[in-house]
C-alpha positions as CSV (number, residue, x, y, z in Angstrom):
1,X,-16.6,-29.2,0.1
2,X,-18.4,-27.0,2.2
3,X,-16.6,-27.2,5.0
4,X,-13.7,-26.3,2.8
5,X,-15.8,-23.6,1.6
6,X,-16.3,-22.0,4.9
7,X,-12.3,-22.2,6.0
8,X,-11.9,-20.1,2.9
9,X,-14.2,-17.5,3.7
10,X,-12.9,-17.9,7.1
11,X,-9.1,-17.1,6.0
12,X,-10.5,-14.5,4.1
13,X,-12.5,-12.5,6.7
14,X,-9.1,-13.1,8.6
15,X,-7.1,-11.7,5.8
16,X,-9.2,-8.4,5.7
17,X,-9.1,-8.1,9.3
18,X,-5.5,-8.3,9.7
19,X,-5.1,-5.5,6.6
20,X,-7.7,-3.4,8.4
21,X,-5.5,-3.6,11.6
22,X,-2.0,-3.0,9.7
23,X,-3.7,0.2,7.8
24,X,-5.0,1.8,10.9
25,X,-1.4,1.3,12.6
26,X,0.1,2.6,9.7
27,X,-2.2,5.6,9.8
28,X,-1.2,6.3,13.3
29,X,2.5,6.0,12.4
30,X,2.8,8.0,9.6
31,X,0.7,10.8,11.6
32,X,3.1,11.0,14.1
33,X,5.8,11.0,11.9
34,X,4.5,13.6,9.7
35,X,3.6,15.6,12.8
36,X,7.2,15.9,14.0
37,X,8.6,16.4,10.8
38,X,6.5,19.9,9.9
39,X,8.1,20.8,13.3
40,X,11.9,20.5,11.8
41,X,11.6,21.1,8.5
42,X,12.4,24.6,7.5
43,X,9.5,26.3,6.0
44,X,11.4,27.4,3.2
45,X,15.0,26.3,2.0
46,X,18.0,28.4,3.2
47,X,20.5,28.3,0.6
48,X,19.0,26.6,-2.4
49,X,18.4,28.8,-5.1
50,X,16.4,29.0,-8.6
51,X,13.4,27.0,-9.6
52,X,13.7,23.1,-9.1
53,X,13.0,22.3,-12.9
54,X,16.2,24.3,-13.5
55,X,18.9,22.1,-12.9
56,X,21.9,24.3,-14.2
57,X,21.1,26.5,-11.2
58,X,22.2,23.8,-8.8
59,X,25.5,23.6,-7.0
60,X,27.0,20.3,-6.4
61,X,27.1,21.8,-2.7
62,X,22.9,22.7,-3.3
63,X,22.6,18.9,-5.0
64,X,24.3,17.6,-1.5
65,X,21.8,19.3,0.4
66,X,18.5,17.5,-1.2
67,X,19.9,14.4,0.5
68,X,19.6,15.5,4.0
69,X,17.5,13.6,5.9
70,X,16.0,13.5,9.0
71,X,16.0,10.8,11.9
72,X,12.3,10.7,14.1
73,X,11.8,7.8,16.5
74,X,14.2,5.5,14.9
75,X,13.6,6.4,11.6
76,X,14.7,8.4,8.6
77,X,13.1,10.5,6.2
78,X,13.9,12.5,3.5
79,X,10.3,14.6,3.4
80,X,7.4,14.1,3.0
81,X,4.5,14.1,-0.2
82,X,1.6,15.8,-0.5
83,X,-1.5,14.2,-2.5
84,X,-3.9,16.4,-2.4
85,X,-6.4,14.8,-4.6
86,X,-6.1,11.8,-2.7
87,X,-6.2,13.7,0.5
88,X,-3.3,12.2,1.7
89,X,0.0,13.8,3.1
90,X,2.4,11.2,4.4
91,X,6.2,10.9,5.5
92,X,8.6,9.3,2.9
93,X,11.2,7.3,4.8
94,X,14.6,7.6,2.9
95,X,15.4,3.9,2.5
96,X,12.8,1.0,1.4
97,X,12.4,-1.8,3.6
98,X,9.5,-4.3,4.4
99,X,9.9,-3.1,8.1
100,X,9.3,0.7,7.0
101,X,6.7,0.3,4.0
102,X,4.7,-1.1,7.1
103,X,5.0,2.9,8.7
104,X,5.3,5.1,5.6
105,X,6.0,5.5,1.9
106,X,9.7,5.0,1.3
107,X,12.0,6.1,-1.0
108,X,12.3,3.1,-3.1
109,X,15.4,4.7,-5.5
110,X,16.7,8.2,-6.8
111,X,16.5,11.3,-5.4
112,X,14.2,14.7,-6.3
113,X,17.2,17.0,-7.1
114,X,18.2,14.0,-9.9
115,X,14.7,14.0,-11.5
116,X,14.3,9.9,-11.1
117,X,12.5,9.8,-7.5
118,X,10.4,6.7,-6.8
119,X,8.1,6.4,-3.8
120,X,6.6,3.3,-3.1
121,X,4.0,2.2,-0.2
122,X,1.4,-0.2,0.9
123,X,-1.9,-0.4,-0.7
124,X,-3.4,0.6,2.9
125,X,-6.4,3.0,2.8
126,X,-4.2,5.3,4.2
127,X,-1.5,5.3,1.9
128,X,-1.3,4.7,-1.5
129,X,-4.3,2.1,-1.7
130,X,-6.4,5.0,-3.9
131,X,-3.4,5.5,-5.9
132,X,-5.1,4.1,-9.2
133,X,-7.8,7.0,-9.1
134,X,-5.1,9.7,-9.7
135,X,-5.5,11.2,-13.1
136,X,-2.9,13.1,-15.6
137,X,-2.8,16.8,-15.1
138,X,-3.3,16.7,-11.1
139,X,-0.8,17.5,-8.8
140,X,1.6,16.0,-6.4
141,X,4.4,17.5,-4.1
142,X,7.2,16.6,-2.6
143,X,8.8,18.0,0.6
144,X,12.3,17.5,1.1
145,X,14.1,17.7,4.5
146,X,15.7,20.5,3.1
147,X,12.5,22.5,3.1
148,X,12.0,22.6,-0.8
149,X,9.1,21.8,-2.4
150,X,8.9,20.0,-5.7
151,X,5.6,20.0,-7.6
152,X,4.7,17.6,-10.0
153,X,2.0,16.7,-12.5
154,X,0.7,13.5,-13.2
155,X,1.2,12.3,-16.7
156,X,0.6,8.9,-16.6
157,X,-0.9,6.1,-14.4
158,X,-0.2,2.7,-15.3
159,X,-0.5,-1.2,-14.3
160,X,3.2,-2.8,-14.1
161,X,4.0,-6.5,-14.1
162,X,5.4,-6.9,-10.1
163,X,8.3,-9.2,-11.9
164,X,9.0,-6.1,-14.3
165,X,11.9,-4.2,-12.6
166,X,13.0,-2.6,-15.7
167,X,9.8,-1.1,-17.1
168,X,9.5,0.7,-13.6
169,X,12.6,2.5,-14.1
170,X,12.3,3.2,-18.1
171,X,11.6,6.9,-18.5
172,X,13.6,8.8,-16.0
173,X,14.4,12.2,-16.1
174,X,13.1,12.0,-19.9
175,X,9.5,10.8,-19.5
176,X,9.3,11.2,-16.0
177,X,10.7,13.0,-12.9
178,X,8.9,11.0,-10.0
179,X,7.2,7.7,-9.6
180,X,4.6,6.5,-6.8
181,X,3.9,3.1,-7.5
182,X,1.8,0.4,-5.0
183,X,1.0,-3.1,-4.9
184,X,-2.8,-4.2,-6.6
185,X,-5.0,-6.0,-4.3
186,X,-3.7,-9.5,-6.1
187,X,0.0,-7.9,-5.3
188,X,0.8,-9.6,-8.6
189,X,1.3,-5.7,-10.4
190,X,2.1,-2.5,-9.1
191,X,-0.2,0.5,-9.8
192,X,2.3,3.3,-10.9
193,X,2.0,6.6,-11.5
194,X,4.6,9.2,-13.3
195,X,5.0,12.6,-13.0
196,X,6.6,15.6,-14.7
197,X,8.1,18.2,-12.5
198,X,6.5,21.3,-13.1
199,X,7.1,25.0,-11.8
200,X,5.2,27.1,-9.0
């Protein structure tokens, strides 16, 4: 028994290791990523027009433009997001994969312009790991590759059943506009957080 004992703790002290690693690599991608991103983006949008909680302002041309991305190293994004509570700002790859989550947040489904975006990453330090001390009425902001900024408040921060697909995606565009969601430490749930577009 103690000998099975210490192989556990063994594994484990592995285990935490191994995270440590993949969170400091992650860092370092996502930093890159980001840094090269700023450098393209336009400051501020060039053709889109009116506030973004106005959607009867947007042109199906304008709508188009909000899914531009934008390819760095390999890889495509679609903005970045800004967490300033957290003090986090990291690049938001436009398609979820394994592969990606392991670089940056990725756009797991939707799109801002639409009002359903959801972002999901790991539970690295350096991503969404803190995503559970987020509380409503703070603020989050989303970059596109287009240059417009969306800025949202937090309304809600939950605890979802990982094998609970359709409870993640109840509520958008009526309770919701954007979702950042994570695995908990078991990985069994997903921390999730919803957020209401606001205005500037």
């Amino acid at each position: 028994m103690v000998a099975v004992g210490v192989l556990m703790i063994i594994a484990a002290l592995g285990l935490v290791v191994s995270n440590t690693v993949e969170s400091r690599r992650a860092a370092r991608y996502s930093a890159e990523a980001l840094e090269k991103l700023k450098d393209v983006i336009p400051a501020e949008p060039s053709s889109l027009s009116g506030t973004p909680d106005n959607d009867d302002l947007f042109s199906d041309t304008e709508r188009a433009e909000e899914t531009e991305t934008i390819e760095i190293d390999g890889y495509t994004y679609c903005g970045y997001i800004s967490v300033e509570p957290l003090g986090i700002e990291l690049p938001v790859a436009d398609s979820f994969s394994y592969a990606g989550l392991k670089r940056s947040p990725c756009r797991y489904s939707g799109a801002a312009g639409n009002n359903d975006l959801i972002i999901a990453a790991h539970n690295y330090s350096s991503h969404f790991g803190r995503l559970y001390e987020l509380s409503p009425g703070e603020q989050v902001v989303f970059t596109s590759a287009s240059g417009r900024k969306y800025r949202y408040k937090v309304v809600d921060v939950e605890v979802i059943d990982g094998g609970d697909a359709e409870r993640m995606f109840s509520g958008a565009s009526g309770e919701w506009d954007m979702t950042l969601f994570t695995c908990t430490l078991s990985g069994r749930s997903r921390v999730t957080v919803r957020a209401k577009l606001i205005t500037e």
